[in-house]
C-alpha positions in Angstrom: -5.2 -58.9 -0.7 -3.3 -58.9 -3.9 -5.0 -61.0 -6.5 -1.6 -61.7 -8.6 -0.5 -63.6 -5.2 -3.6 -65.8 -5.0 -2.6 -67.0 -8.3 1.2 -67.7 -7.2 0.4 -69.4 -3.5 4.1 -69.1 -2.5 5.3 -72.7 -1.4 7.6 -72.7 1.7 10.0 -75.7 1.9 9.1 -77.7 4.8 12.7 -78.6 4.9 14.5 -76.0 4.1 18.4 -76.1 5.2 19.0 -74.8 8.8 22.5 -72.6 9.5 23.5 -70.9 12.4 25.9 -67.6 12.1 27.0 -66.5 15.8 27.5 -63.0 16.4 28.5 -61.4 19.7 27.1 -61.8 23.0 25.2 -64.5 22.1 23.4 -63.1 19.1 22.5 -65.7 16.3 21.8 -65.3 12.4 19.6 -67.8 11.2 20.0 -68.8 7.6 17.6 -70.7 5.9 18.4 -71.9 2.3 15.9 -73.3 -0.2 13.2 -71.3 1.8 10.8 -72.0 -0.8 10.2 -74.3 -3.2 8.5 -71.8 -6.1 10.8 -68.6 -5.2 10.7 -67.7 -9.0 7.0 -67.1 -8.6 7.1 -64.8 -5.6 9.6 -63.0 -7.3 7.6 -62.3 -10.3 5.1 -61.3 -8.2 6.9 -59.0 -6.1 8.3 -57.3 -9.3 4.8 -56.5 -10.6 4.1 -54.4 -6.6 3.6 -50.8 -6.7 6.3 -50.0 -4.7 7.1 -46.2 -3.6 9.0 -44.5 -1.0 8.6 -45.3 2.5 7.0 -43.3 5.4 7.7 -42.8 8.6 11.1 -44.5 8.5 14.2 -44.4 6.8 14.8 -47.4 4.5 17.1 -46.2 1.2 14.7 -47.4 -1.6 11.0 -48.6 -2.0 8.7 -50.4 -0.2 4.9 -52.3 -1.1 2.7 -53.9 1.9 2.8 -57.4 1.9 -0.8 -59.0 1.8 -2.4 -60.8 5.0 -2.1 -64.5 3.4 1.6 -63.8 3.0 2.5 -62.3 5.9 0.1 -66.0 7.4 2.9 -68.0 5.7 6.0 -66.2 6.6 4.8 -66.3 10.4 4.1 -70.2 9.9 7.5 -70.8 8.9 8.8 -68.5 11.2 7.1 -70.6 13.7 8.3 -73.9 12.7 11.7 -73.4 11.6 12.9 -70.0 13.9 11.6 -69.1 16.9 13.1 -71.8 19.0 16.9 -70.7 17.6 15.8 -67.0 19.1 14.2 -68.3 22.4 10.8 -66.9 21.3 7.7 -68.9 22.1 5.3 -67.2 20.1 4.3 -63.9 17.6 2.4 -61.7 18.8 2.3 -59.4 15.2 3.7 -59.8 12.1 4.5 -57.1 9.7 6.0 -57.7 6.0 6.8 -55.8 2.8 8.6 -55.8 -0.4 11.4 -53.7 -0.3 14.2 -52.4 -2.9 17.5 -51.0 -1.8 18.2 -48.0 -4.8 19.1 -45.1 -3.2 22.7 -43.9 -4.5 25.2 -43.4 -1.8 25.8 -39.9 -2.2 21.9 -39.3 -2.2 21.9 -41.0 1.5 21.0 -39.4 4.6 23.2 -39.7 7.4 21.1 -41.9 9.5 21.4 -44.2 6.2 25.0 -44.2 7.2 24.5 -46.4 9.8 23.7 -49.5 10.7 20.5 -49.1 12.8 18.0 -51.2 15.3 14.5 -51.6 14.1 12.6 -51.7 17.8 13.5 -51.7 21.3 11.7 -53.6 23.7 10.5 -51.6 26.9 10.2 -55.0 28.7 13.3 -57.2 26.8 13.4 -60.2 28.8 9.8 -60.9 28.1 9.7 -59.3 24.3 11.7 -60.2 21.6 11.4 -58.0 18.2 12.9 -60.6 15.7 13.7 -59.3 11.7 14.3 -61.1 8.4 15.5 -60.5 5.5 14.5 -62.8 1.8 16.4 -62.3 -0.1 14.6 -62.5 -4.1 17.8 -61.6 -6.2 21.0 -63.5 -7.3 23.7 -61.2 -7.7 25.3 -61.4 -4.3 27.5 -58.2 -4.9 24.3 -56.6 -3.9 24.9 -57.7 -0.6 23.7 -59.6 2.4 23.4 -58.7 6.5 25.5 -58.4 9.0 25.2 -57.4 13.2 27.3 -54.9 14.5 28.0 -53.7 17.9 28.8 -50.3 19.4 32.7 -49.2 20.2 31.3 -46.8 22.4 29.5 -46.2 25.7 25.3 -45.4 25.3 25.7 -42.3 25.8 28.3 -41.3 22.9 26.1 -44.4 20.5 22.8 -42.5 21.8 24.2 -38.9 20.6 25.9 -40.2 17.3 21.9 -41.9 16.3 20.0 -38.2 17.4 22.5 -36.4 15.4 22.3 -38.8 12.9 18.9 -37.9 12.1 19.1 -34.0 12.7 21.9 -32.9 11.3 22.7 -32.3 7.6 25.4 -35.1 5.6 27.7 -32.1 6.1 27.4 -31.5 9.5 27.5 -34.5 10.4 30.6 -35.9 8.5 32.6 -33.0 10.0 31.7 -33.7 13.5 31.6 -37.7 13.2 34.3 -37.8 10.4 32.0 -40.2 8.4 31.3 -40.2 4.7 27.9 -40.8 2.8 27.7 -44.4 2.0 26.3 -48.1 2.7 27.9 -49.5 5.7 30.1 -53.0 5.2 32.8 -53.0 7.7 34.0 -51.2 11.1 34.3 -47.9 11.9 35.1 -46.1 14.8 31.9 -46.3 16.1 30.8 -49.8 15.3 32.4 -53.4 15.3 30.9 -56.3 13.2 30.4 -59.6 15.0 28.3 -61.4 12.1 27.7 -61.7 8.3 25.6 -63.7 6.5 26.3 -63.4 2.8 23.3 -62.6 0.2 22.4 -65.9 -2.1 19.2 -66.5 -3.8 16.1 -67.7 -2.0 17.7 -67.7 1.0 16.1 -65.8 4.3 18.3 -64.6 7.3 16.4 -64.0 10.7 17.6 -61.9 13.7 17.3 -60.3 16.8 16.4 -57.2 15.3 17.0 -54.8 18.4 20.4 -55.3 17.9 22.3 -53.1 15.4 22.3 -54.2 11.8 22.8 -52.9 8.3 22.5 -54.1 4.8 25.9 -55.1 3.2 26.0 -53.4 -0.8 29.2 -54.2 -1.2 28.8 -52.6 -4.9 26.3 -49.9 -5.2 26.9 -49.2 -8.6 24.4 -52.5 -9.2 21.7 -50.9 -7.7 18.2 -50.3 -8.9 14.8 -49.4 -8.5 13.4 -51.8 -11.1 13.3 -55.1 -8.6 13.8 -57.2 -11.8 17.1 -56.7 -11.6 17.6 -55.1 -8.2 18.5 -55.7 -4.4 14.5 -57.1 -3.9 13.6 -58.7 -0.7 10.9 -59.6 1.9 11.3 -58.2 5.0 9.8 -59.2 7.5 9.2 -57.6 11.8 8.1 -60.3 14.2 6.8 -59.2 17.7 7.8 -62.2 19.6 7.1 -63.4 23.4 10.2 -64.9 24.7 10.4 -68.1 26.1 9.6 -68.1 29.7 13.1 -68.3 32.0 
């Protein structure tokens, strides 16, 4: 457990403000403002992590574990103020980090192109694998999160993600025709159905099987310092659905 957050004891708003974004096929955003009532002191906090590249996964930038009492309080107001929006009646595991977009477009691989699902239930009508995204920064050009959903059938979505991840940025642009970059619109593979903009100490929540991407709508601003880069908490819930 991190010391420097025992001294912060992050303060969730017990009444934070509630929005709904709808997306396609009955996927929801939910948007909680004011999500907590000290957010400058998280954010210090966050900024003093020893963040470093990730492993095992592809997220553009640098990640820190979140500590246990931490990851207690995001799950509590997870509980309180979420699950019922997502039809989940309970976590079953909770995993959170601090994470910092900063990896330039053209340094991208081309799974980084994409927008992208986090986990896939094997049983989805009785698991739900729900996201989040808190945002710590207030320069909304740095961007938000939206949903997207495939153009294509599986089959032609299911090659485009293998290849996505074997073949070189080359390779792939010339048999995709797509181009290094952050992903903030349509293309011909994918259609966005929601976007919740970025704002400070606000949180966004979703189903995170579906496909979403971060939206940079100005890379130039990015950083690896968190002080004054894309810093969030992000959050993976492992959710029971309610019972239908």
């Amino acid at each position: 457990m991190s010391p420097a957050l025992n001294t912060v004891h992050p303060r969730f708003n017990p009444q934070p403000r509630i929005s709904l974004v709808q997306g396609h096929e009955g996927a929801v955003c939910v948007v909680l403002d004011d999500i907590l009532l000290n957010p400058d002191a998280l954010r210090q906090w966050a900024c003093e992590q020893a963040l470093a590249p990730p492993v095992g996964y592809p997220y553009p930038g640098l990640v820190a574990p979140a500590p246990p009492n931490l990851a207690a309080l995001l799950e509590e107001n997870f509980n309180l103020h979420v699950r019922r929006h997502l039809g989940v009646r309970r976590t079953l595991e909770l995993l959170a980090r601090v994470s910092v977009v900063s990896t330039p477009p053209a340094e991208l691989r081309p799974v980084q192109w994409l927008c992208h699902r986090d986990r896939i239930a094997a049983n989805p009508r009785e698991v739900l694998f729900a996201a989040s995204v808190l945002y710590l920064f207030d320069d909304p050009r740095l961007g938000g999160t939206s949903l997207y959903r495939p153009k294509r059938g599986a089959a032609e979505t299911d090659r485009l993600l293998l290849d996505s991840q074997s073949l070189d940025a080359a390779a792939f642009s010339a048999r995709y025709g797509l181009q290094p970059g952050y992903m903030t619109q349509d293309n011909d593979w994918f259609e966005r159905t929601a976007r919740v903009e970025a704002a400070w100490n606000r949180a966004v929540f979703y189903d995170g099987g579906i496909f979403h991407s971060a939206d940079v709508h100005d890379p130039q601003r990015l950083s690896p310092d968190p002080r004054c880069g894309r810093l969030s908490i992000n959050s993976f819930f492992t959710c029971r659905r309610n019972a239908t």
